[in-house]
N, C-alpha and C positions, 0 to 999 in steps of 0.2 A: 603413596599408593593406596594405602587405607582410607583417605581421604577420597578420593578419585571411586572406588569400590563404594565407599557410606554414599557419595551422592549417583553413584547409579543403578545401586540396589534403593534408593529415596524415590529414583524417578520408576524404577521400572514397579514398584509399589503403588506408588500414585495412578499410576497410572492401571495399573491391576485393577486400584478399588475404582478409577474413574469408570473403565469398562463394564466391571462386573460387580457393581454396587458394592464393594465392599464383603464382596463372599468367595475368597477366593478358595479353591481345592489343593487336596496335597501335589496332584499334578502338574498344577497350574505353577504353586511355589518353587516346584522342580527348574522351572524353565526360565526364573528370574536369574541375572548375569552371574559368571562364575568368575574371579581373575585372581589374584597371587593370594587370598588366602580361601577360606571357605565358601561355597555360597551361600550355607547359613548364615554366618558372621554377616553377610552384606545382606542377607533380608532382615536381618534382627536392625542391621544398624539405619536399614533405610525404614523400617518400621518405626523407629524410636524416632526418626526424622519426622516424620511424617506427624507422629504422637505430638512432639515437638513445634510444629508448625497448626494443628488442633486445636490445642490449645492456647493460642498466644494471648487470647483475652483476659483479662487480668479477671483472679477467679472472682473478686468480691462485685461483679456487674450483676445487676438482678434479673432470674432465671429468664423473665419476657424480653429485655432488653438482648439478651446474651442470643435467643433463638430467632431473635428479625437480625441481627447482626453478620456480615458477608465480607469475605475477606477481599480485599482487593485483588487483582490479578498484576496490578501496575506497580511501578516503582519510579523514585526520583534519582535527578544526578544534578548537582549543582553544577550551575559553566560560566565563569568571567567574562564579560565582556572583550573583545580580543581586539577592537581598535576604537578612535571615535574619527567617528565619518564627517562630523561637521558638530559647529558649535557657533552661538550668536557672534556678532562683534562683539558685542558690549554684556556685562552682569556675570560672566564667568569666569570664576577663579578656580583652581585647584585641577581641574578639567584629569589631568592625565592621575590625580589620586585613586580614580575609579579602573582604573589598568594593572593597578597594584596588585601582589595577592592580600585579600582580608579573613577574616575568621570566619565570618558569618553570626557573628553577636554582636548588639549594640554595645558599645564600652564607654567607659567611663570619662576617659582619657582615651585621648586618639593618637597612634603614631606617626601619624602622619595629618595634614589638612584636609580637612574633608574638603568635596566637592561643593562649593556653592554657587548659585542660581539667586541673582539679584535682576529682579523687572523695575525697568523705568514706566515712568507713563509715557515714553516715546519708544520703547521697545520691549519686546520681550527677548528675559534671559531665556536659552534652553539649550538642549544639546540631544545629538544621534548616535546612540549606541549600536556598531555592531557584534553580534555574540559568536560569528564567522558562521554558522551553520543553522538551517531552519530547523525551529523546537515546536513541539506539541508540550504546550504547560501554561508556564506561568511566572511575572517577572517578582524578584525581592526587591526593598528598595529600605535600606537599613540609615535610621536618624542618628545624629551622634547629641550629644548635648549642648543646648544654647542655650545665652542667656536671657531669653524672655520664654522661654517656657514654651512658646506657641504653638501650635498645632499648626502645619504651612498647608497648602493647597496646592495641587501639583496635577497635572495634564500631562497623562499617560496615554500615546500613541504606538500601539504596535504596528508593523509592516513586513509581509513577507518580500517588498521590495525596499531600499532605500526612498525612496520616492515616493511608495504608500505609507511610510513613516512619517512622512511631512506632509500627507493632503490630507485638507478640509474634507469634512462629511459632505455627501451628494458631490453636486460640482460636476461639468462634464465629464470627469472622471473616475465618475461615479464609486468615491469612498464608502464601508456600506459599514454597517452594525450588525449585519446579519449574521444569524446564528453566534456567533463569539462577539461580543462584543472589544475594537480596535482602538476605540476611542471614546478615552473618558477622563472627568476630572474627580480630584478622591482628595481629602486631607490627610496627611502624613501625621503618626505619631511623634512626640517628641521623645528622644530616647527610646526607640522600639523599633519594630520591623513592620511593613503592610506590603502585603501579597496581591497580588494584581493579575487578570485573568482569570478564566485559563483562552488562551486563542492558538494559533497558526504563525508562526512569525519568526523572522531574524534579526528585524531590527526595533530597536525603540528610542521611542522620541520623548524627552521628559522637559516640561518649559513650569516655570512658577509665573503662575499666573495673577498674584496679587502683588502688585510692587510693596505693601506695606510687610509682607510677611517672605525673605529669601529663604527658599528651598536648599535647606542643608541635608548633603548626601556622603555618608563615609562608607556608604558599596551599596553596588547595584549586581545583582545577579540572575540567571534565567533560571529558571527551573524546568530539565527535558523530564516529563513522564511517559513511559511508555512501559512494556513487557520486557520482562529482564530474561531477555533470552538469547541461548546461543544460536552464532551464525552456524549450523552445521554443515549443511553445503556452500559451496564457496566457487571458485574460477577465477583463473590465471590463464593468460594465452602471452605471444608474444607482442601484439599489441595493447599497448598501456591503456590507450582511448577506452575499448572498448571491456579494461577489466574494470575501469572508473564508473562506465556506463552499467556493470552489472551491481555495483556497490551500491552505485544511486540507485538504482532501479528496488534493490533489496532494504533500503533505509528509507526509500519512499513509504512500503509498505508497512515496515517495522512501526512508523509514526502514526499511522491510520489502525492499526494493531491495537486500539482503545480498550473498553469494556465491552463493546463488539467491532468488527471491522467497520471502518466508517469508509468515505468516499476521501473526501478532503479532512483536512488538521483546523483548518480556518470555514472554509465553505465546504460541504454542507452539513460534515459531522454529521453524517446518518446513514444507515444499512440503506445503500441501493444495490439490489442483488444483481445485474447488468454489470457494473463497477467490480463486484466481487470475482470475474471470473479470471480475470487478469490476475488479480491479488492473490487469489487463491493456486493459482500456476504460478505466484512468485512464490507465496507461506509452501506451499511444496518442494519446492528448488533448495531453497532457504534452509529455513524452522522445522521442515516437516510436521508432524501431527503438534497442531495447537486448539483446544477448544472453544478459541474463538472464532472459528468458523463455523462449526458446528452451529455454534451459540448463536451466530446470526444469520445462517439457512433458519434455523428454527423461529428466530423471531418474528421475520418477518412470512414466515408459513401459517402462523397460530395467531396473525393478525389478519392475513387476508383470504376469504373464502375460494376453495377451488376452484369457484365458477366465477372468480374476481381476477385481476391481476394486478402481482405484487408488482410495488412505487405505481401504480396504476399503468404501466408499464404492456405491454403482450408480450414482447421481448424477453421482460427480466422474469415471468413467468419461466418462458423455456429455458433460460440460462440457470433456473434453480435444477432444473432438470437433469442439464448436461455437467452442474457440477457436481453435481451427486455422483452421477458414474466417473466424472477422474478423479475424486475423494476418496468413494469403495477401490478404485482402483493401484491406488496410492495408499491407504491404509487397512483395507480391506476388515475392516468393521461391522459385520455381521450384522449386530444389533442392532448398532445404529442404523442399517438402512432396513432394515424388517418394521424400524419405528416409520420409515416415509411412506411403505407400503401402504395405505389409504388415502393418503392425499394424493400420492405421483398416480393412483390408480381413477381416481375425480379429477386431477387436471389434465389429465394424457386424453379420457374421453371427454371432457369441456374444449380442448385445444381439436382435438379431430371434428366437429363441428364445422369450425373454422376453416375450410375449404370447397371449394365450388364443386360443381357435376365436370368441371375443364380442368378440375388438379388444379387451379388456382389458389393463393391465400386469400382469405377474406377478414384477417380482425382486426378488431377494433379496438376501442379505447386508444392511450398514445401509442401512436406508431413509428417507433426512432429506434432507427442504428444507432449512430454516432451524431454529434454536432454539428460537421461540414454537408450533411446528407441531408439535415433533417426535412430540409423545403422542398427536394426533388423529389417528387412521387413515383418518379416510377425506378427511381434507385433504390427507396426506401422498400416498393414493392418488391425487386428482386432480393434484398437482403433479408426480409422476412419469410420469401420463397425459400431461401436458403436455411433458415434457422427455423423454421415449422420441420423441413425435412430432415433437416440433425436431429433435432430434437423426439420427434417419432423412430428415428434408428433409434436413438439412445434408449428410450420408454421401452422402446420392445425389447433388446437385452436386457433393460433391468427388469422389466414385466418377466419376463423370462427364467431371470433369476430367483425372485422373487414366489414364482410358481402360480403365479399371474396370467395364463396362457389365453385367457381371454379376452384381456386390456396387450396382450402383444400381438397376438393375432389384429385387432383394430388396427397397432400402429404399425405393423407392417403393410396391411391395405391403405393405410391413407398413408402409406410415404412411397406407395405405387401409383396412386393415385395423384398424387405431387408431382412424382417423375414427369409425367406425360406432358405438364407444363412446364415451356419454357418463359420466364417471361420478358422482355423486351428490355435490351441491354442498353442500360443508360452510360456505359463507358465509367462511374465512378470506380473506384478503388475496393473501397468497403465492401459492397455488396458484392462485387465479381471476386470477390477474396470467397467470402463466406460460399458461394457457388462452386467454387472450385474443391473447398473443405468439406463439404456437403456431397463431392461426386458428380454435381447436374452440370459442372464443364470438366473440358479437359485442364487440369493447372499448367500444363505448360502455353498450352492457347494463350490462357488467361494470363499469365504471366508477361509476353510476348504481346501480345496486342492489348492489354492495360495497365498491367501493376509496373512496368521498367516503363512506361513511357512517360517522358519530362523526371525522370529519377524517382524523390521520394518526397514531393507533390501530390497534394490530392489525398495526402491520411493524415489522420488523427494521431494523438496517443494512446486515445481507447482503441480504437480498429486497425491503428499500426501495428499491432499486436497479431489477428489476424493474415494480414499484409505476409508480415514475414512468415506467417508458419504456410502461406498458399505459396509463396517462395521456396520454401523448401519440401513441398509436394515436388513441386516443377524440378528442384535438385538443382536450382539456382542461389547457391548458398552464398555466390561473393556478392553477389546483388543487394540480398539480405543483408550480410556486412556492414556494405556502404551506406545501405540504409540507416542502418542502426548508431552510426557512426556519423554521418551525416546530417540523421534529422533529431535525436537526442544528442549525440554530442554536439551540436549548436548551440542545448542551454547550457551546459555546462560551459561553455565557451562564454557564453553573457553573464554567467555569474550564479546558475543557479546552482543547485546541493540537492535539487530535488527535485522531479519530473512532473509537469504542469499539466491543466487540465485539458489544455488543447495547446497548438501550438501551430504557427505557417512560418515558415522557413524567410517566408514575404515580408513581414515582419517587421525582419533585423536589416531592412535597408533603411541605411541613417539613421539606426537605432544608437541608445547608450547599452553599457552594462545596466543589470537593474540591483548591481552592491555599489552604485556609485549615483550621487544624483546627476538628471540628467542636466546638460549644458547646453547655451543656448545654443539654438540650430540642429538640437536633434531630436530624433521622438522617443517618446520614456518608452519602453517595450513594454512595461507593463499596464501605464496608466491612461496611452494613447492606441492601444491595442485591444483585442477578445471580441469576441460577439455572443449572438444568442443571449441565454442569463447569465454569461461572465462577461459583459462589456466592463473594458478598465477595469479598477483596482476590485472591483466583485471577483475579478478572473480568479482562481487558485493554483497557485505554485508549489501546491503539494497533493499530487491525486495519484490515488494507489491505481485506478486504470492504467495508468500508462508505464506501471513496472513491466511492459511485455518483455523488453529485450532480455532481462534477468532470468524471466525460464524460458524464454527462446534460444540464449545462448548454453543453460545448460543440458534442454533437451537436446540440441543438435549439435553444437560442437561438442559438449563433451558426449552427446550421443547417447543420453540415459532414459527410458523411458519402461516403465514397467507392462509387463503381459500379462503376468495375471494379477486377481485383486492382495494387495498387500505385499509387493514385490518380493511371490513365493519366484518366480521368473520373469527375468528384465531382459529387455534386449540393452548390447549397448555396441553403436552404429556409429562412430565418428565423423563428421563433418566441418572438417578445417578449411575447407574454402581454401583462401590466400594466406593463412595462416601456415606457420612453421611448427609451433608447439600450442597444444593446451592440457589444461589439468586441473583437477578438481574433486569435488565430493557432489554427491546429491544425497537425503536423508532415505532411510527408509524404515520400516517399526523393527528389522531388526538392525540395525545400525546404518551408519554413513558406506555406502559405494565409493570407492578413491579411484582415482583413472588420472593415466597422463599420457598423451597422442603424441607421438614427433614424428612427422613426416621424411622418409627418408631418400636419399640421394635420387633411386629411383620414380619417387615419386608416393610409393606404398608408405601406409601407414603404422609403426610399432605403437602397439597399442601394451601398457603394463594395468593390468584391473586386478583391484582386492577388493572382494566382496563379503560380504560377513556369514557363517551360518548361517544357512537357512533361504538363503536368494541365489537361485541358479543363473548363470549369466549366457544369454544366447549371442554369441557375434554373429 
């Protein structure tokens, strides 16, 4: 229990000084957790935690080195290989030594045979490791000793598929280098360890490439890096499918959880702030407050000028916008949003511009929803119709808030001015989502005449996201379900552990798995599949866009959703659809919400909620 007490008087500390620079009042210390013994005792002992973790630099680093120096946010976990997937005919021996458990140091003496890798001049030795689950890291690869001393040469293939493990660079299925590099050849120490990466990947493919010199291996292991944090919010219902789907959905995000949020683990490792809004209604669901969000609203705000638009984007302009108010709204951070106050107050009146004397959009730079949209103009048109006008509501509350009354006055004129314009309904998905989320349709029209038609056809994993939350405006929540079930749990049915950057249902006709190589007479799902800039193995099989179901299932089945900023009052609204029971946590800054739904004989719902201090709960 003292234990449990040191680390939540460590966090509510940290966090203290994160907020308030490190100045905090007698007030303030008042209000850090109290449990089975003093609340002193746990601010003293999360203080010395905290002193403890300041320090870790070992004192004798010299004063200049000591102050450019920045502690990581990440952490490692070492993971065994868990099967092998394929291996040559010929040149290997020991093969299943690498399945063993090992120390993780080269030795002297080996208990066992190591792995060897002998190349003919008529073949190459190599083998396919997989590690069972996609990592954000980096592989080991540990020598034992032999007797010519040599240094071997060895051809290191990573692959988020079985398949992209074993292709050639380019090729029509177009193997890439980009941004991580997947494929590459390195010499091995003799007697030592070499570290390899860091990429995106589940599987690796290791071949000795010099027949004069066999690659001797006595372990091979992956290394996962990511933030060592707790799951706080969580979800159980009575179907299994779709608690699997919220776990991928939240380890999608966990991996892309870097030194800032990135998009992909493999492609493209980088803050696209579009990407971020999904991820960030997962980190909420999830983690709750992490400052890696913060950290990369900010980045890329303080690289691109007001009157510019971030990833050169118009889109992900307003999406910085609308994630501000469910950030403030979720964590209710005062400061931090008094600091956005001059920029949101320069891009709210650069974005109002951007409309016609007809309430039409008019802007420019790239103009993208999502990937299956991007060519249709006049779908693309309504989706920006759409997201100019959220985005102008949002500005004027927070303009509002902010005490800004003259930049919310603007966005209330130009989001009446919006209104007037309908514009010309292209039938896709995407956009008549965002239209309905936006108020400029009815969601049940919409729903009814295009989001249920042909199922869960026609969306993304980015704007699937969307999708279902215009579903449950409409109060069409088993639709949703089926959705969520049917077009994400499909990968996990093919093999995946973690939600892709797009994905068609289309597909997986005479597709393989993509944890098994393909066989002849089928198409590899990953390497003969994608378009737009993920054609084939460029595609990524780890994109934090497409965590939607994760906080779509916790806003609405478990029905949590905060009213005012920093869930001082939540509403919480259950939506079990076809479901019999759910239950779960969502975070909030004064602790986790617990709720569990069962549907009773009549049909009504018992609803059991614990709520923490300090968060009033509306049914």
């Amino acid at each position: 229990m003292f234990m449990s007490n040191l680390i939540s008087g460590a966090c509510a500390v940290t966090n203290l000084f994160r907020d308030k620079v490190g100045r905090a009042t007698p007030r303030e210390v008042k209000k850090l957790p109290r449990r089975s013994i003093s609340g002193w005792l746990t601010v003293a002992a999360g203080l010395m935690f905290v002193a403890a973790c300041a320090s870790a630099l070992p004192p004798g680093l010299p004063a200049n080195v000591q102050r450019g120096a920045e502690a990581s946010p990440l952490r490692s976990w070492f993971l065994p290989p868990v099967r092998i997937v394929w291996q040559s005919d010929q040149g290997v021996q020991y093969a299943a030594s690498l399945l063993q458990p090992k120390p993780g140091q080269a030795l002297l003496s080996e208990p066992v045979p190591p792995c060897v890798l002998t190349s003919s001049s008529n073949q190459t030795a190599a083998i396919l490791l997989d590690f069972g689950v996609e990592v954000q890291g980096y592989v080991e690869l540990f020598t034992p000793m032999t007797k010519d001393q040599t240094p071997a040469p060895v051809r290191v293939r990573f692959g988020e598929s079985a398949s992209e493990a074993m292709a050639e660079l380019g090729g029509k299925q177009n193997a890439q280098n980009d941004h991580a590099i997947r494929d590459q050849t390195l010499v091995l120490p003799w007697l030592g360890k070499k570290t390899v990466g860091p990429s995106g990947f589940r599987f690796v493919r290791l071949d000795a490439v010099d027949p004069m010199h066999p690659v001797s291996l006595s372990q091979v292991r992956a290394v996962l890096v990511l933030r060592d944090l707790p799951y706080v919010g969580s979800f159980r219902c009575n179907d299994e499918r779709l608690n699997r789907i919220w776990q991928v959905g939240a380890y999608t995000v966990h991996l892309n959880m870097q030194e800032y949020l990135w998009d992909g683990i493999k492609r493209d490792r980088l803050v696209w702030l579009g990407d971020m809004h999904p991820e960030v209604s997962t980190i909420n669901a999830v983690f709750g407050f992490d400052d890696v969000v913060p950290r990369s609203l900010d980045l890329i705000r303080d690289v691109t000028p007001p009157t510019e638009w971030m990833n050169g984007i118009s889109s992900y302009s307003m999406w910085w916008v609308i994630i501000h108010e469910d950030w403030w709204l979720h964590h209710g951070n005062r400061s931090y949003l008094e600091a956005q106050k001059d920029y949101l107050r320069k891009l709210l009146r650069h974005l109002a511009k951007f409309v016609g004397d007809d309430g039409a959009e008019k802007l420019d730079g790239m103009r993208f929803l999502d990937w299956p949209t991007l060519e249709n103009k006049q779908a693309v048109h309504e989706g920006l119709q759409a997201m100019l006008l959220k985005t102008m509501d949002s500005g004027a509350r927070l303009a509002k808030l902010l005490g800004d009354l003259e930049t919310a006055r603007l966005c209330e004129q130009t989001a009446a001015k919006l209104r007037r314009h309908a514009p010309p309904v292209s039938g896709r998905k995407s956009p008549a989502a965002l239209l309905a989320l936006a108020g400029a349709r009815d969601a049940r029209e919409v729903a009814d005449s295009v989001l249920k038609r042909d199922g869960p056809s026609d969306i993304s994993t980015f704007y699937g996201f969307y999708v279902l939350q215009a579903l449950a405006k409409s109060g069409d929540y088993d639709t949703a379900l089926d959705f969520i079930s049917t077009y994400w749990g499909t990968m996990l049915d093919y093999g995946a552990t973690t939600f892709w950057e797009d994905f068609d249902l289309g597909w997986t006709n005479n597709a393989a798995r993509i944890d098994e190589l393909t066989p002849p007479g089928k198409k590899d799902l990953h390497g003969d599949c994608g378009a737009h800039c993920y054609v084939g193995f460029r595609h990524s099989l780890c994109h934090g866009w497409a965590s939607g179901p994760t906080a779509w299932l916790s806003q609405h089945v478990l029905g949590v959703q905060p009213l005012e900023p920093g869930f001082k009052r939540v509403r919480i609204a259950p939506q079990l659809g076809r479901l019999e029971w759910a239950e779960g946590s969502y975070p909030t800054p004064q602790g986790a919400i617990r709720v569990r739904h069962e549907r009773r004989a009549d049909g009504s719902i018992k609803s059991d909620i614990k709520a923490p201090k300090g968060v009033e709960v509306v049914r």
